[in-house]
C-alpha positions in Angstrom: 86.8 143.8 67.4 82.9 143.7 68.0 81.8 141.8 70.9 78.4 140.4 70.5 76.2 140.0 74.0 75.2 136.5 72.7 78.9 134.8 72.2 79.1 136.0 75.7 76.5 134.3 77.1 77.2 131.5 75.0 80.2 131.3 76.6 79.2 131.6 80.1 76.4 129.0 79.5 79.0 126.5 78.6 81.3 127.1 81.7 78.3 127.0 84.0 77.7 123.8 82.3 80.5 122.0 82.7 81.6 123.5 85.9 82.9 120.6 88.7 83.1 121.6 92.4 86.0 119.6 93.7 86.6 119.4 97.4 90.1 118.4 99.0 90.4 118.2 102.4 94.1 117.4 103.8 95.2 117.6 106.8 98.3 120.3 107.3 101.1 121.4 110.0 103.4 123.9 110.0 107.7 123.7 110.2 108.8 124.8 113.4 112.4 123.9 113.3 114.2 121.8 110.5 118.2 121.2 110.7 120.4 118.2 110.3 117.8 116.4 108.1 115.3 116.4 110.5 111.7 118.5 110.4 109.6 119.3 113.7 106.4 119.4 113.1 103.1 121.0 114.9 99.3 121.0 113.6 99.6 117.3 112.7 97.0 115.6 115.3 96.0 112.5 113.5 99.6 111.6 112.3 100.5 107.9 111.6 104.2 106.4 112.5 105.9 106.2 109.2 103.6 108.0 107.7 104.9 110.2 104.3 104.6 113.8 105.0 105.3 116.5 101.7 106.9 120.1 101.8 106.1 122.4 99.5 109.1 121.9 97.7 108.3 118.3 96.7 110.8 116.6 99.3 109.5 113.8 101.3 109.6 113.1 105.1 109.4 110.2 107.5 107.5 110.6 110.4 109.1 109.2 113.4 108.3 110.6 117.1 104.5 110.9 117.5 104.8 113.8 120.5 102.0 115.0 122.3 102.0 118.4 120.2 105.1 117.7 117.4 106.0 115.5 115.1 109.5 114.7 114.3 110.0 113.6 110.8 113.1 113.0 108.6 113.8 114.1 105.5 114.3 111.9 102.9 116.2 114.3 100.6 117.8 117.3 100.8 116.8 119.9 103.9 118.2 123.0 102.0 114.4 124.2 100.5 112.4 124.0 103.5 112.0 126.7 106.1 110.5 127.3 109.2 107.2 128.2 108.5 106.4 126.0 105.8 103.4 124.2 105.4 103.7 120.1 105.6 101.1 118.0 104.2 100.0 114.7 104.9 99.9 111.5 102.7 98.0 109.8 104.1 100.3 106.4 103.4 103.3 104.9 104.9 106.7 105.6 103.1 106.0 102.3 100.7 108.7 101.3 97.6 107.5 100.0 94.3 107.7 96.3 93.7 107.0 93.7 90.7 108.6 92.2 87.7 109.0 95.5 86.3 112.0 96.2 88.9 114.0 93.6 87.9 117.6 95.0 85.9 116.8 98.2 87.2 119.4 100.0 89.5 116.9 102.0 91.9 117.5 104.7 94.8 115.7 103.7 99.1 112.5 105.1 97.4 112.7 102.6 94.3 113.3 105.8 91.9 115.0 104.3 89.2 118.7 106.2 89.0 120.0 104.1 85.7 118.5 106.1 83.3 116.4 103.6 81.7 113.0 105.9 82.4 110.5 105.2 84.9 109.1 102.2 86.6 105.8 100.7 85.7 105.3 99.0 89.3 103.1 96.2 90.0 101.8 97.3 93.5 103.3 99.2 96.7 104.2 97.9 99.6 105.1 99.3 103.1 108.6 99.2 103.6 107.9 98.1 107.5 105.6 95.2 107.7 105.0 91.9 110.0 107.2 88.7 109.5 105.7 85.8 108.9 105.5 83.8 111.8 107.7 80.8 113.1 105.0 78.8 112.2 104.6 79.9 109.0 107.7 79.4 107.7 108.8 76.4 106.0 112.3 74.2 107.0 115.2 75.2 105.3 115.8 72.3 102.8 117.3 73.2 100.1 121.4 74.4 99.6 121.9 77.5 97.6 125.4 77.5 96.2 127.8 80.5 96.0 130.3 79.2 93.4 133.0 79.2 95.4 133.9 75.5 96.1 135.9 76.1 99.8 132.4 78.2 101.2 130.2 75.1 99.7 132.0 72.2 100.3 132.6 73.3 104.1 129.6 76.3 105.1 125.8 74.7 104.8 124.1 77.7 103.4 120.4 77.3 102.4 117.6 78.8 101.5 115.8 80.5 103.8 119.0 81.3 105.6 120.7 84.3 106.7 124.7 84.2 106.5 127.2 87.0 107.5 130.4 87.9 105.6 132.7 89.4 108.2 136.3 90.6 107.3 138.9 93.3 107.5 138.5 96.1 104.6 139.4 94.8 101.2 139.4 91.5 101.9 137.2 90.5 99.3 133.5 90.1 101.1 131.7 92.5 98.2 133.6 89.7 95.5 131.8 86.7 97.9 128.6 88.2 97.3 128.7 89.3 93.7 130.1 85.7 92.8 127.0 84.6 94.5 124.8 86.8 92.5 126.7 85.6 89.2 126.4 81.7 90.7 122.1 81.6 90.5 122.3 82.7 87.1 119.5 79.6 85.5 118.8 78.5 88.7 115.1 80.6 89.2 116.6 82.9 92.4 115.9 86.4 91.9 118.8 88.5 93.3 118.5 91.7 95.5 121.7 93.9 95.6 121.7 96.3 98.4 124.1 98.6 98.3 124.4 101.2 101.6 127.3 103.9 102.1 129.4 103.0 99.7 131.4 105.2 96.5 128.8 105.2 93.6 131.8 104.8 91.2 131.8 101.3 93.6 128.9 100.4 93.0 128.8 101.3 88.8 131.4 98.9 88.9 129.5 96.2 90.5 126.5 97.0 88.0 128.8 96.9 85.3 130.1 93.7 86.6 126.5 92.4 86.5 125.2 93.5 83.1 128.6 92.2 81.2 127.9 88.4 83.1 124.0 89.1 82.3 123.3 88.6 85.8 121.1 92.2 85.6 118.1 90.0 83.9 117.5 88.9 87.4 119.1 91.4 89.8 117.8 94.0 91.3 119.7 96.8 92.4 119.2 99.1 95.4 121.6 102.0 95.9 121.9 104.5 99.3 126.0 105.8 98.4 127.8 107.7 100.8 126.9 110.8 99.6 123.0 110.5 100.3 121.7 111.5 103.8 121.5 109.2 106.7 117.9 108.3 106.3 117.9 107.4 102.6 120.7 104.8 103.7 118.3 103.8 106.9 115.7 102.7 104.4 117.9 101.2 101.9 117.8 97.4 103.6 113.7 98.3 104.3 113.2 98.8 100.8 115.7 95.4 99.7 113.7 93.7 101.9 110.0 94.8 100.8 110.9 94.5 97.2 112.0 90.8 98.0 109.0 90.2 99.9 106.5 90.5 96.6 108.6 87.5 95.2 108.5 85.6 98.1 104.9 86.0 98.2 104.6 84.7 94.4 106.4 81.5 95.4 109.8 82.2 94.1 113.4 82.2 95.4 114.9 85.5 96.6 118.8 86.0 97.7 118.7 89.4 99.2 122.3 91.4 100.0 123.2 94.0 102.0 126.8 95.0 101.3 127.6 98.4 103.6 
């Protein structure tokens, strides 16, 4: 093959051309010690509580202690690819969940990763999974009942909306059936329903989704899964992320039973 000097330069012209300098700048630490699913970090000065750091494996981390020279982060996801040594990058955001209209019938993990194979999630916005209440003053009276279905809790237990109630009971005494026949109960009644599942069996809570999509309660549920076999701090976050997920709907003026069943 005979290579002619002006292809060449043709060639070379056209890279020149079109050549873009990009410039990154990230701030990076390194691992000094990583077991039981938490990281210690050094080299990460400017460091925000909360704050997303990524290994180079793609896992996540959470920072929590802000030390005077370390930063103690924990992993959410498996410690079994990083090593002391590695390199940890910052985010620059706090750990935030996906939220929107999008999320609703969708079964999703403490990071609002969709786990129901349905493909991914085309989120409205991100929000911070730790963010100020509202104030006292903000708030508006609690006026109006919301109804579980089950006439000896109505008839007798003033629940509203706007209110927090506790099921308390011995195992298997029926407290996950109080709150799914709640979730069934709003069905046409413009409440958007929050399931938070954390520690429990996943084939528990198929069961429970099952239970959901057969009644057609999925259309406005929301499912949030942290199962016993997930580490501690994906089932920490789990009622962070219920609640921040919640939060965008309260915000658009609409009705929001959020559950937490562990």
């Amino acid at each position: 093959m005979e290579l002619r000097p002006e292809e060449i330069t043709k060639i070379i012209r056209d890279q020149i051309k079109n050549y873009e300098a990009k410039l990154e700048q990230s701030q990076t630490g390194i691992v000094i010690l990583v077991g039981d699913g938490i990281a210690k970090v050094s080299g990460l000065d400017k460091c925000m509580a909360g704050e997303l750091l990524e290994f180079p494996n793609g896992s996540y981390a959470m920072a929590q202690n802000l030390e005077e020279d370390t930063v103690s982060a924990v992993i959410l996801g498996t410690d079994s690819g990083i090593r002391e040594g590695d390199t940890v990058k910052r985010t620059g955001r706090v750990v935030s969940v996906p939220v929107g209209e999008a999320m609703i019938g969708r079964v999703v993990n403490a990071l609002g990763e969709p786990i129901d194979g349905k493909g991914a999630i085309e989120a409205a916005a991100y929000r911070p999974i730790e963010a100020p209440a509202p104030g006292i003053i903000e708030r508006e009276p609690v006026n109006q009942p919301l109804q579980t279905g089950i006439k000896a809790i109505d008839s007798m237990i003033p629940i509203g909306r706007g209110q927090r109630e506790l099921i308390i009971g011995d195992r298997q005494t029926g407290k996950t059936t109080i709150a799914t026949d709640t979730i069934l109960n709003q069905k046409g009644k413009d409440v958007i329903c929050i399931y938070v599942a954390i520690g429990q069996k996943r084939s528990t809570v198929a069961q429970i989704v099952n239970s959901l999509t057969v009644s057609g309660a999925m259309d406005y549920t929301i499912v949030v899964s942290a199962t016993a076999s997930e580490l501690a701090p994906m089932q920490y976050i789990a009622p962070y992320a219920g609640c921040t997920m919640g939060e965008y709907f309260m915000h658009q003026g609409k009705d929001v039973l959020v559950i937490y069943d562990d």
